[in-house]
N, C-alpha and C positions, 0 to 999 in steps of 0.2 A: 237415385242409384249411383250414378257417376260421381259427384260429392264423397259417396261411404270408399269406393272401390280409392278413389286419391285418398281419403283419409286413412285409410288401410294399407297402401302405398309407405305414406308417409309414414307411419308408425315402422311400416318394417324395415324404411330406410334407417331412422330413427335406431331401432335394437341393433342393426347391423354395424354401426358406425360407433355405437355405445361397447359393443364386445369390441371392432378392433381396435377403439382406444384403448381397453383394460388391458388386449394381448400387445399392443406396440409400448403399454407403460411397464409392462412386468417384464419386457424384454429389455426396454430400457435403463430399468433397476437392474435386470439380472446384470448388462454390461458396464453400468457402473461400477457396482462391486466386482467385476472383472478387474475393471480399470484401477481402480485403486488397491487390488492386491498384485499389479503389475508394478506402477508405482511404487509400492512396498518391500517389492522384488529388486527393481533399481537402485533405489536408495541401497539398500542392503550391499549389493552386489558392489557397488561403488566404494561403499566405505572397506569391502573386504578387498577391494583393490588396489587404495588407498594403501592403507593397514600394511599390501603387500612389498606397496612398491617401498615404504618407508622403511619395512625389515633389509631387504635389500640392498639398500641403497646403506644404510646405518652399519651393515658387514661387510661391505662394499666387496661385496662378490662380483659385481662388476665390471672391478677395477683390478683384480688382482686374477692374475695367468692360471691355469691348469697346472700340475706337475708335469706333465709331458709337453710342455708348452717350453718350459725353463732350460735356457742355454747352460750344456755342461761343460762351458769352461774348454773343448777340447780345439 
């Protein structure tokens, strides 16, 4: 009788351990694809930075005063 109750035991350690591997690997997919649409986001986000700074810089709004900035001469 002792023999059945440990194999009994053991089986339900067994299924217990078999679900939370499923639920700790579907979590683990799910933040994968997290991950890599964050990534996707960066990249993105960089290049639109990129993009910005090179507009600027090429008008060179920067570099040149505001109207109200400009000595009049007086």
């Amino acid at each position: 009788m002792e023999e059945e109750a440990r194999l009994i035991r053991l089986e339900e350690t067994c299924y217990f351990q078999e679900t939370l591997l499923k639920d700790l690997n579907g979590a683990l997919i799910s933040q994968q694809k997290q991950i890599a649409g964050l990534e996707r986001l960066v990249a993105s986000l960089q290049s639109e930075l990129k993009e910005m700074k090179d507009i600027l810089y090429a008008s060179k709004i920067a570099q040149t005063k505001p109207p109200h900035y400009q000595e009049s001469g007086v």
